[in-house]
DOGUZA-348040 format. One record per residue: residue in one letter; x, y, z of N, C-alpha, C in turn. Coordinates in steps of 0.1 Angstrom, whole numbers, padded with zeros to 4 digits, always signed. Atoms other than C-alpha are relative to their C-alpha. Example, Ala and Ser with C-alpha at 12.3 -4.5 7.8 and 13.67 -1.06 7.14 Angstrom:
! DOGUZA-348040
A+0009-0012+0000+0123-0045+0078+0009+0012+0000;S-0009-0011+0000+0137-0011+0071-0008+0011+0008;
This chain:
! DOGUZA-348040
X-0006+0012-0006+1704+2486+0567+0014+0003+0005;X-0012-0001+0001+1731+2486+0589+0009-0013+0003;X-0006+0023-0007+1756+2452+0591+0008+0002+0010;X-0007+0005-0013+1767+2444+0624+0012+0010+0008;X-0013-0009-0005+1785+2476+0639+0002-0004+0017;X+0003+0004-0013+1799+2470+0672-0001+0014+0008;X+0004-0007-0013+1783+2491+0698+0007+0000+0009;X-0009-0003-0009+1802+2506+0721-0007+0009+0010;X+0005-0008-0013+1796+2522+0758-0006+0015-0004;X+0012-0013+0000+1765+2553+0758+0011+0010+0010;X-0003-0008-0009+1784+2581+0774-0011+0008+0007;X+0003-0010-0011+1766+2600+0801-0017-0010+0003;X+0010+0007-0004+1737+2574+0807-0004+0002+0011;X+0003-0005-0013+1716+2585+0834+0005-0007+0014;X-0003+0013-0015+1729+2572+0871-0013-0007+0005;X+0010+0009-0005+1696+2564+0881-0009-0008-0013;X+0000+0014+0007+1691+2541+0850+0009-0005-0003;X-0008+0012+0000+1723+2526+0851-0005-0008+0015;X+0001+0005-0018+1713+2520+0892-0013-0007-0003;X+0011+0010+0004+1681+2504+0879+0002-0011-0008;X-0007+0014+0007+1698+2479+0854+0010-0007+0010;X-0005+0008-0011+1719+2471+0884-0009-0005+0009;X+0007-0003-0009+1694+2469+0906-0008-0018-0003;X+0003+0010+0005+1677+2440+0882+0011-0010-0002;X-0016+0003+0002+1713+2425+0874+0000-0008+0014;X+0004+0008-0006+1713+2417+0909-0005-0008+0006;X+0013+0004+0001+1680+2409+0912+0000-0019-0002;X+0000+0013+0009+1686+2378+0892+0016-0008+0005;X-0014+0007-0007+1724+2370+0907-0006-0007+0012;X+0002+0008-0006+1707+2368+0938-0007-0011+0008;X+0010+0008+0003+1678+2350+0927+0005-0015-0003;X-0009+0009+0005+1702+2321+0909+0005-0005+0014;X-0002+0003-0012+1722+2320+0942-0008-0007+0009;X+0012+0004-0009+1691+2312+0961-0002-0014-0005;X+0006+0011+0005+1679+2284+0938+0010-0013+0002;X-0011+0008+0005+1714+2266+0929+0000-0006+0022;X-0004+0007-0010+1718+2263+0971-0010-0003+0002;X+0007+0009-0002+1685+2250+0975-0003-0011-0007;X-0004+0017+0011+1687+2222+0950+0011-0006+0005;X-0013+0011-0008+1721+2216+0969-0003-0005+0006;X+0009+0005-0019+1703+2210+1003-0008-0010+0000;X+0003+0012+0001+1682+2185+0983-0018+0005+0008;X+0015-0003-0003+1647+2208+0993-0005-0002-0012;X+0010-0002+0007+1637+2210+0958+0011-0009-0009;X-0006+0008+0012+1645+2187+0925-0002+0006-0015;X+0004-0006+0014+1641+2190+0888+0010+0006-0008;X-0016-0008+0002+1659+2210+0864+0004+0015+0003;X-0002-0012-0004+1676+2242+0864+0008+0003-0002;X-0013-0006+0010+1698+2264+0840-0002+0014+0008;X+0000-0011-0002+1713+2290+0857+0008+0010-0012;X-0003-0009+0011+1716+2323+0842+0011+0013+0004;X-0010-0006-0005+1750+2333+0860+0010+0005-0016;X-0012-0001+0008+1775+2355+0840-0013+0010-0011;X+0005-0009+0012+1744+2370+0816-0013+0013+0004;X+0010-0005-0007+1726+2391+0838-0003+0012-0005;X+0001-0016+0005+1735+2428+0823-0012-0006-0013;X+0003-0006+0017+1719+2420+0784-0016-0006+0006;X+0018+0000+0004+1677+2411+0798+0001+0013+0008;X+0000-0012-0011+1687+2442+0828-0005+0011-0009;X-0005-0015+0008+1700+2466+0801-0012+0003-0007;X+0014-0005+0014+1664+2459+0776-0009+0002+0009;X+0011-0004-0007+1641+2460+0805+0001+0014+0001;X+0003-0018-0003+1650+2498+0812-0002+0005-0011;X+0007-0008+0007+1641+2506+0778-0013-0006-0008;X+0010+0003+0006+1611+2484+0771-0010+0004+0011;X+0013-0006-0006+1576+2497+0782-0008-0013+0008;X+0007+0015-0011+1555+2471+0810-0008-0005-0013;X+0010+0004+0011+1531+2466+0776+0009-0007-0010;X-0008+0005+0012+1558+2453+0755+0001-0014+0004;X+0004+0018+0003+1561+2416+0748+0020-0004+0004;X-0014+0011-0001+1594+2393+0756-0003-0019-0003;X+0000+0013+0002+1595+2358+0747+0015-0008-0001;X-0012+0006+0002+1623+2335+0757+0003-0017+0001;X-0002+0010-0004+1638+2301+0766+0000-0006+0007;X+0001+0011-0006+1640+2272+0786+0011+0004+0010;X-0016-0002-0002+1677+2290+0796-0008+0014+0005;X+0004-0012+0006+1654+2322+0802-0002+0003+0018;X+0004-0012-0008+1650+2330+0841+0006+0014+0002;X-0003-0018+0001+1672+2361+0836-0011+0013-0006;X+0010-0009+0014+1646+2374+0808-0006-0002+0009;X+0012+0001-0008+1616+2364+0832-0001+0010+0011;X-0009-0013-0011+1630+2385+0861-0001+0010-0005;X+0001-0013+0003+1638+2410+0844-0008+0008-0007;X+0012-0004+0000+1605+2414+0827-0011+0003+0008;X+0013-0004-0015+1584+2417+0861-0005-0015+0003;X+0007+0009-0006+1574+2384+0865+0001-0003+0016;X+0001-0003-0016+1564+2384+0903+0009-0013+0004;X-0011+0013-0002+1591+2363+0922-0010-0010+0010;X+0010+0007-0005+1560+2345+0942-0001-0013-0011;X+0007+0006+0012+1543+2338+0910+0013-0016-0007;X-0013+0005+0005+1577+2326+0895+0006-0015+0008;X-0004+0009-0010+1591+2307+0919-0009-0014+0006;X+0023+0010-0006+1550+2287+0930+0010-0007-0012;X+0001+0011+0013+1559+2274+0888+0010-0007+0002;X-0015+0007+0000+1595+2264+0893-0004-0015+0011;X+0002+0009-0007+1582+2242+0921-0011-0009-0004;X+0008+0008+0006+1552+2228+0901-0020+0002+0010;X+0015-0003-0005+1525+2244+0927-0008+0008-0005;X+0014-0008+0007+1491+2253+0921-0003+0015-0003;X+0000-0014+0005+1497+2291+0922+0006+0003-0005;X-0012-0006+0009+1524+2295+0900-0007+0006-0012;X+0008-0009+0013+1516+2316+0869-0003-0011-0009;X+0007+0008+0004+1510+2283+0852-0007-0008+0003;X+0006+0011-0013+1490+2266+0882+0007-0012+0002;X-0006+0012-0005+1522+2242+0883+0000-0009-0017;X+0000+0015+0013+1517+2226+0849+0015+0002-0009;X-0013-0004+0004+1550+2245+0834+0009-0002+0002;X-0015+0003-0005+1575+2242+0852+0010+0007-0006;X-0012-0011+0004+1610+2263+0847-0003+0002-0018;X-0002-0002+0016+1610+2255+0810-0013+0006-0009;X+0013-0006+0009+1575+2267+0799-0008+0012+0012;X+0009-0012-0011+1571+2300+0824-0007+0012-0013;X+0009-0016+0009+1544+2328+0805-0007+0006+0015;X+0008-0015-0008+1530+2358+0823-0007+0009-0006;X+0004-0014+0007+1510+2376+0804+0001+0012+0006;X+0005-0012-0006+1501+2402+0827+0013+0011-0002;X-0016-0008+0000+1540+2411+0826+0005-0001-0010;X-0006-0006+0011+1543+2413+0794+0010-0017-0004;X-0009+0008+0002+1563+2376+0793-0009-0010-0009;X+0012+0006+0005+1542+2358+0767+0004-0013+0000;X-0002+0015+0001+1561+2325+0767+0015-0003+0002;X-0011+0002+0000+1592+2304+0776-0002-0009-0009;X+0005+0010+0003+1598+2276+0751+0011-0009-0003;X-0007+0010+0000+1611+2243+0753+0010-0008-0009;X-0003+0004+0010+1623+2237+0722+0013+0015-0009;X-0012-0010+0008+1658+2257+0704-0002+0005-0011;X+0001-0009+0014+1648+2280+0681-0015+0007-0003;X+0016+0004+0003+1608+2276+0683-0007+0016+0003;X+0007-0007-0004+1607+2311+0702-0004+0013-0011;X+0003-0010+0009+1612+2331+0672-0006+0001-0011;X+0013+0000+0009+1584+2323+0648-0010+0003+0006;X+0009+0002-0008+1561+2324+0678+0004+0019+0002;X-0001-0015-0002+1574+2360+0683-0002+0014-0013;X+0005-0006+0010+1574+2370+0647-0015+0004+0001;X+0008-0005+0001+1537+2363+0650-0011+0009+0011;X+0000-0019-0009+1533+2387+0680-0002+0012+0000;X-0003-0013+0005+1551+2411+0666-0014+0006-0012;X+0010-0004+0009+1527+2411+0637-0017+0000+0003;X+0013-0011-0007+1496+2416+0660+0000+0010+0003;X-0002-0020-0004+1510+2445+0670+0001+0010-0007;X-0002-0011+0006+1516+2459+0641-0014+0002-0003;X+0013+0000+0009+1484+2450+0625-0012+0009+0013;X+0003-0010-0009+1469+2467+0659+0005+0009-0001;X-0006-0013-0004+1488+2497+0658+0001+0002+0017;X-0003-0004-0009+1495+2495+0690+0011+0004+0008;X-0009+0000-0005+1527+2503+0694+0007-0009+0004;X-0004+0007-0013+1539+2476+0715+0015-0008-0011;X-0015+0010+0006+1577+2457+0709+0000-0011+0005;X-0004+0014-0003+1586+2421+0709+0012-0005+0000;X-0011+0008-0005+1617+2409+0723+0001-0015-0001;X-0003+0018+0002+1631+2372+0713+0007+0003+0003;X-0010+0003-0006+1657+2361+0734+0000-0016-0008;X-0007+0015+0001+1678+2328+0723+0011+0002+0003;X-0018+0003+0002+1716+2315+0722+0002-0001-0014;X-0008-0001+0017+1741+2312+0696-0004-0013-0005;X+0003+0010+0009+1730+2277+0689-0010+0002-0009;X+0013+0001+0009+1694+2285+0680+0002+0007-0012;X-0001-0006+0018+1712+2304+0647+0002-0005-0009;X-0001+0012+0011+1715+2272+0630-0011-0007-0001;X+0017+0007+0004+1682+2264+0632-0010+0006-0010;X+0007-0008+0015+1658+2268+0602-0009+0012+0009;X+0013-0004-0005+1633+2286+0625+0005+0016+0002;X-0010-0013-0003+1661+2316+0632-0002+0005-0014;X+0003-0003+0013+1661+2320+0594-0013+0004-0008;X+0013+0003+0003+1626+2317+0584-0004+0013+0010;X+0006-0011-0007+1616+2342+0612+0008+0014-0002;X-0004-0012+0005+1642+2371+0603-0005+0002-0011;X+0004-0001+0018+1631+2366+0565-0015+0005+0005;X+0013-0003-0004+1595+2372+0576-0004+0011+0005;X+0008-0014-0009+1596+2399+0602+0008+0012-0009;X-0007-0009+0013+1623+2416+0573-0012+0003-0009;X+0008-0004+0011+1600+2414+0547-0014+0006+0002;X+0016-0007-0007+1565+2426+0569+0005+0012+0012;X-0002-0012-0010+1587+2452+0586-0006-0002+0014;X+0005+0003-0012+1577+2438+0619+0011+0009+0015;X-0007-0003-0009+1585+2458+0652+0005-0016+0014;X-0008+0008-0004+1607+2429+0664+0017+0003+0006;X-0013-0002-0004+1639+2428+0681+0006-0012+0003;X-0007+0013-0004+1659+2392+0682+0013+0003+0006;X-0009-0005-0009+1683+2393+0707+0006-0015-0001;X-0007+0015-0002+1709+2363+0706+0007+0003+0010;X-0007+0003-0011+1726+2359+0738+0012-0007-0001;X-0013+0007+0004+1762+2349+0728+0003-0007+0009;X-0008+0008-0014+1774+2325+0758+0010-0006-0005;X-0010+0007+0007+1797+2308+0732+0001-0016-0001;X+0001+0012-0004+1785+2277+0741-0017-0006-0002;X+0017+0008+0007+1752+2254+0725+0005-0009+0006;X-0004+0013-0010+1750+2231+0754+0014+0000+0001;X-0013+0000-0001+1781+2218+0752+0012-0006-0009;X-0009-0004+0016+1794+2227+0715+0008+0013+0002;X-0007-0011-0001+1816+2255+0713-0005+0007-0014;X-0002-0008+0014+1810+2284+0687+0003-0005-0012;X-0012+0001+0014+1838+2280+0663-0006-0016-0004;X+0005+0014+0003+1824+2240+0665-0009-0005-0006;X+0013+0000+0009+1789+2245+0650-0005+0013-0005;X+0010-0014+0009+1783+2280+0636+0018+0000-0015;X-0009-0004+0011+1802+2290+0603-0001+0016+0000;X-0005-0013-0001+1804+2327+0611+0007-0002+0012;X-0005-0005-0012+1824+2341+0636-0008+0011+0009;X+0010-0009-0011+1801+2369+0645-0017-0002-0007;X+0015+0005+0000+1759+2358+0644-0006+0013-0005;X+0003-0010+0007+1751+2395+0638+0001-0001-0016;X+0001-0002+0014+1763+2394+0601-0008-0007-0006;X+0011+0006+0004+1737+2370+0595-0015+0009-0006;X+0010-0009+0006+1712+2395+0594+0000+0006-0008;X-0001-0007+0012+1726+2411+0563-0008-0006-0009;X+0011+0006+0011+1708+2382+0542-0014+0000+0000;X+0015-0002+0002+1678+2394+0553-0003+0015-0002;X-0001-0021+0001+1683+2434+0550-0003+0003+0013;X+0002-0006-0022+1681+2437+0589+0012+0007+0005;X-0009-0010-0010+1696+2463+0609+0004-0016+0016;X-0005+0010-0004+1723+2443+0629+0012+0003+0006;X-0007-0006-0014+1739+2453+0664+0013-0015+0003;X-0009+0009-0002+1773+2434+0673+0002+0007+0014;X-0003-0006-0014+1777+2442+0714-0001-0009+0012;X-0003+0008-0009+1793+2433+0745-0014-0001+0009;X+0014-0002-0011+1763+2421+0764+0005+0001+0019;X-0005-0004-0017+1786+2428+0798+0001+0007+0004;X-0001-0015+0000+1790+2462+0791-0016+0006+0007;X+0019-0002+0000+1754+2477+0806+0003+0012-0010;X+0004-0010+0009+1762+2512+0787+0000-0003-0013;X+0001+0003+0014+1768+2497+0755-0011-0011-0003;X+0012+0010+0001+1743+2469+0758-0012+0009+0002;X+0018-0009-0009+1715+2499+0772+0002+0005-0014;X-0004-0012+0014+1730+2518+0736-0006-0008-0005;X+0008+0015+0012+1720+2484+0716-0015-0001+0003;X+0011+0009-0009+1688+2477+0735-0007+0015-0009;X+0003-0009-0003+1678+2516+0729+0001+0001-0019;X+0001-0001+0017+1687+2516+0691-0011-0011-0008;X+0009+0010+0002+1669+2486+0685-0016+0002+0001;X+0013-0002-0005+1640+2494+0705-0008+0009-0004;X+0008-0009+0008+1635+2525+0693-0008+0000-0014;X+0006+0000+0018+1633+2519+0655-0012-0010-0002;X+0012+0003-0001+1608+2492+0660-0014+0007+0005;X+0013-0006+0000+1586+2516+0680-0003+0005-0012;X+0000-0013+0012+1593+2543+0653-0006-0007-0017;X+0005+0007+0016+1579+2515+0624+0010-0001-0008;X-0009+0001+0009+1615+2510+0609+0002-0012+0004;X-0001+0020+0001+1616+2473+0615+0008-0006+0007;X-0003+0004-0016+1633+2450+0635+0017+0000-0001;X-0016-0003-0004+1669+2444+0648+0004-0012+0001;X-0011+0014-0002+1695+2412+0651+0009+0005+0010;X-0009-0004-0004+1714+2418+0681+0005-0013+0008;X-0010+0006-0006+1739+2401+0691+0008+0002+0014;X-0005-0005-0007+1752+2404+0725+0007-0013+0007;X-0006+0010-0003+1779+2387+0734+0007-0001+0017;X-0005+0005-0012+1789+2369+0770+0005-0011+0006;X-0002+0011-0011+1796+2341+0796-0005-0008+0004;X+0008+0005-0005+1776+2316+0808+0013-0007+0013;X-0009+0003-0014+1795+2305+0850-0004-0010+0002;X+0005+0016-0008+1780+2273+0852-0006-0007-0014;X+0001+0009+0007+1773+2246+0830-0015+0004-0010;X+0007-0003+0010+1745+2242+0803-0013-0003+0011;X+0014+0003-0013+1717+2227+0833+0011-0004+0015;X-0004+0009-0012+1721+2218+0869+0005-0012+0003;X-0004+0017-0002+1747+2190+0876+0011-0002-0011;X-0009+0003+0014+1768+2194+0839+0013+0002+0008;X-0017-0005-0006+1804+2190+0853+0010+0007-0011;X-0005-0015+0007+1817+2218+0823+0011-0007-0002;X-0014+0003+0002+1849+2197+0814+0000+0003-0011;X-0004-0010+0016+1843+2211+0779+0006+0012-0002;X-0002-0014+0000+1849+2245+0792+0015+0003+0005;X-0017+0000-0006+1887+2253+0798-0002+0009+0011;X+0000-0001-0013+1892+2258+0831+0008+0022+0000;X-0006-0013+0000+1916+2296+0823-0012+0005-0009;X+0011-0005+0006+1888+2305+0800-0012+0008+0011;X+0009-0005-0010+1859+2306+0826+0007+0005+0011;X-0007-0005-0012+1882+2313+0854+0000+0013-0005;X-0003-0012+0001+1890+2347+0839-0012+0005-0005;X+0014-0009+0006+1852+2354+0824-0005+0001+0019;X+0007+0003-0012+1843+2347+0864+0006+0013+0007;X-0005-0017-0003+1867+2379+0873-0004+0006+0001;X+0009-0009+0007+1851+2396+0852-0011+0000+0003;X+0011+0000-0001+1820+2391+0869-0006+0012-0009;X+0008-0017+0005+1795+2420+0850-0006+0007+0012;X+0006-0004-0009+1776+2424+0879+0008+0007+0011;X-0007-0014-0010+1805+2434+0903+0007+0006-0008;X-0003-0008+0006+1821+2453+0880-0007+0011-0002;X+0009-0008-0001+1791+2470+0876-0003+0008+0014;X+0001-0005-0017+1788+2478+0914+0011+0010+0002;X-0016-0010-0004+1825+2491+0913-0004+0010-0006;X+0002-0012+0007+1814+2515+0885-0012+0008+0003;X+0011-0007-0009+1783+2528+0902+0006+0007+0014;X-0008-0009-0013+1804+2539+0934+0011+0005-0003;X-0007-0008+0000+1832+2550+0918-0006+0012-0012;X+0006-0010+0007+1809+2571+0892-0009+0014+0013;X+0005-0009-0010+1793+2584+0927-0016-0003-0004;X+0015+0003+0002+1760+2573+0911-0011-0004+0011;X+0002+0002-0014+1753+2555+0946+0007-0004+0008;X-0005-0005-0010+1766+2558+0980+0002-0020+0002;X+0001+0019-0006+1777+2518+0996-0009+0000+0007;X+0012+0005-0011+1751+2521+1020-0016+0001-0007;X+0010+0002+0008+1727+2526+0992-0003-0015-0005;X-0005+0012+0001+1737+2496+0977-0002-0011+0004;X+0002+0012-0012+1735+2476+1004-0010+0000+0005;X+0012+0001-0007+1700+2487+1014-0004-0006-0015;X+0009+0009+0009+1689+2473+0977+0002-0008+0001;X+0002+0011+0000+1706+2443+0977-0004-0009+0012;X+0008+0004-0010+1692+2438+1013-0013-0002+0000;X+0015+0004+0006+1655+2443+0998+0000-0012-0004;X+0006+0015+0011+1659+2420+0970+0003-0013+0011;X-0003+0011-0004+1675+2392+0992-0014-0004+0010;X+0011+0002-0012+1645+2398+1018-0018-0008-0013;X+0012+0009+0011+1619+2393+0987+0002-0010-0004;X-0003+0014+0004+1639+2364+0973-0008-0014+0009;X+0005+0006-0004+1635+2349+1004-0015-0002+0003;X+0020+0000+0002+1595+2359+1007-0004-0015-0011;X+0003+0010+0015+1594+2338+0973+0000-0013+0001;X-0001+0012-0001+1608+2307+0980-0007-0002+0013;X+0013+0007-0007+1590+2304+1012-0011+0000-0001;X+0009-0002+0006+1561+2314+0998-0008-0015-0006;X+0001+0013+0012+1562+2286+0969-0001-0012+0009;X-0002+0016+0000+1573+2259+0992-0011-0001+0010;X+0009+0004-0003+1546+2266+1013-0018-0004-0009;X+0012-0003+0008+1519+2264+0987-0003-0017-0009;X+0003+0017+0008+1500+2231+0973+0008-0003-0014;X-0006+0003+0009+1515+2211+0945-0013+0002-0005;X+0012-0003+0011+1490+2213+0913-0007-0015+0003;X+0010+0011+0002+1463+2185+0914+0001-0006-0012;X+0001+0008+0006+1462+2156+0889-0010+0005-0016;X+0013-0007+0007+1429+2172+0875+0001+0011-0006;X-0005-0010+0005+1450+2201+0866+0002-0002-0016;X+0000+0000+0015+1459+2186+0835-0003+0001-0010;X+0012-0004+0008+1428+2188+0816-0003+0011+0001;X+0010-0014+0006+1418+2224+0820+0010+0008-0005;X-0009-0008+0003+1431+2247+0805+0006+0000-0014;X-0006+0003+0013+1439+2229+0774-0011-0005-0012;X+0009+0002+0006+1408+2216+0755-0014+0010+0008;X+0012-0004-0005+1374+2236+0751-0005-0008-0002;X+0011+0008-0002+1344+2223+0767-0018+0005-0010;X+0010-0003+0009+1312+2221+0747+0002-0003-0016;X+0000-0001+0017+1305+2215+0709+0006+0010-0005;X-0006-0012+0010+1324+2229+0682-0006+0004-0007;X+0007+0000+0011+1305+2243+0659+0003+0012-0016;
C-alpha cells in the first residue's frame, strides 16, 4: 500500500500520446463551447454541467485504458463520455432527448450509457456510481478477462456512505478498480475545506489499504503517470487505486448558477491557467506538433462537433410509447 504520494510530471512521454490526450482535451473544450452557445441562442433547453477547466484528467486515462475497459461516471460526466468514444451523433441525439440517441432519448445528459464504448453508465445520483462500479469490476475479475473499471466522481461524493462502502469492498475482493475523484474543490456550491474533514481525499484510502495517487489533474504528464500506475496494477491483479486528481471547474455547478460563491481572483487565475492551452503551448514548444498541425485537428473536431449537433437536431424526439420498452419483460415469469 502506498498513501497518497503526489505524482509528479512522466518525463519523456511520447509526443504522439501527449498529441492524442490533447487531441481529446480539445475534443471536449470544443464540444462544451458548442453546447453552452446553443443553450444561449435558446435552440435547445434543459440542463447542462459543463466540464470546462477538467478536460486533461478523463483525456490523460483514455490513452491508457483499452476500448474493452469499462468507465462509469456522473451526471457532471460529459468530459468522461467523450473521452471514452461515445459517438458525438449518438451523444449529442440523448442530450436532446431524440429517438436515436444511445438511450432512444429516455436519458437525457444525466443518464448517458454506451455500452459498445465501453461507457456503462452515467448516474444521477452523488456517490451511487461507485458501488455500481465495484460490481463491474467484480465481473471482470470473476471472468478473467482482464478488463478495468474506471469511477469517476467529485470531492463531494467522498462524504457519502456509498464512497466508503465501495473502497472497503473492492479493497477487500482485490477488485481491478480504479476511483478517480475529480477534485474541482467545489460540491455544488460547498467549498472543500466547508464539507470534507481532510484536506487531501487521497488519504482516505489508507483506511482501506488502497494504493492512493494525490495529482494535479492539469498536469497531462503527471495525470498520464497516475492514470498509468493505477491502470496498470489493476490489469496486473494488484487491486485497485484512489486517485485523486485535483482541478478547476470555469463555470458554475449547472447551466445558469451565477458562481457568487466562487471568488472572483480565485477562478480568474485558474481560467489563465487554462490546461488545455497550456497544453497547446507545450506541444509546439516541445516540437511535438507543427501550428499547422494543430489547427488541421482542431478544424476536424469543430467540423464533427458541428456534424453532431445538426445531426441530433434534425432527428425525431423519442415517442410517448418509448417509455415502456425497455424497462419491464414481457411475458410470464416463471
Amino acid at each position: 500500500m502506498t498513501t497518497s504520494p503526489e505524482a509528479t510530471a512522466v518525463e519523456g512521454v511520447d509526443g504522439d500520446v501527449l498529441a492524442g490526450i490533447y487531441t481529446t482535451a480539445v475534443k471536449i473544450k470544443l464540444y462544451d463551447e458548442k453546447y453552452r452557445a446553443t443553450m444561449r441562442a435558446g435552440k435547445i433547453g434543459g440542463m447542462y454541467y459543463s466540464p470546462r477547466g477538467q478536460e486533461i484528467i478523463p483525456s490523460a486515462i483514455s490513452a491508457v485504458l483499452a476500448p474493452e475497459d469499462y468507465v462509469l461516471t456522473i451526471y457532471r460526466g460529459v468530459h468522461d463520455q467523450i473521452a471514452k468514444g461515445v459517438p458525438l451523433r449518438t451523444l449529442t441525439a440523448e442530450f436532446f432527448g431524440r429517438a436515436s440517441g444511445s438511450c432512444k432519448g429516455k436519458g437525457g445528459p444525466m443518464h448517458i450509457t454506451d455500452p459498445s464504448s465501453g461507457l456503462i453508465v452515467t448516474t444521477g445520483v452523488v456517490g451511487s456510481g461507485m458501488p455500481i462500479g465495484v460490481g463491474v469490476a467484480l465481473s471482470a475479475h470473476l471472468r478473467k478477462s482482464g478488463q478495468v473499471t474506471v469511477v469517476n466522481f467529485g470531492d463531494g461524493a467522498s462524504n457519502i456512505g456509498a464512497f466508503h462502502e465501495a473502497l472497503n469492498l473492492a479493497s477487500v475482493w482485490n477488485l481491478p478498480v480504479v476511483f478517480v475523484c475529480q477534485n474541482n474543490r467545489y460540491a455544488e456550491y460547498t467549498t472543500l475545506a466547508d464539507g470534507t474533514s481532510v484536506e487531501r481525499i487521497a488519504d482516505r484510502g489508507a483506511a482501506y489499504s488502497m494504493r492512493s495517487i494525490h495529482v494535479d489533474g492539469n498536469d497531462p504528464e503527471a495525470m498520464y503517470g497516475a492514470a498509468r500506475t493505477a491502470i496498470d496494477a489493476a490489469r496486473a491483479g494488484d487491486g485497485p487505486t484512489l486517485v485523486e486528481a485535483m482541478t478547476y471547474r470555469f463555470f458554475g455547478h449547472v447551466m445558469g448558477d451565477g458562481m457568487e460563491y466562487m471568488p472572483e481572483e480565485e477562478l480568474r487565475a485558474a481560467m489563465e491557467a487554462d490546461p488545455v492551452v497550456r497544453m497547446r503551448e507545450k506541444l509546439l514548444a516541445a516540437g511535438h506538433r507543427s501550428e499547422a498541425e494543430l489547427t488541421r485537428v482542431e478544424d476536424g473536431l469543430r467540423a464533427e462537433i458541428e456534424d453532431a449537433f445538426e445531426y441530433a437536431m434534425s432527428q425525431p424526439m423519442a415517442e410517448p410509447e418509448e417509455l415502456t420498452t425497455d424497462v419491464y419483460a414481457e411475458g410470464a415469469i416463471r
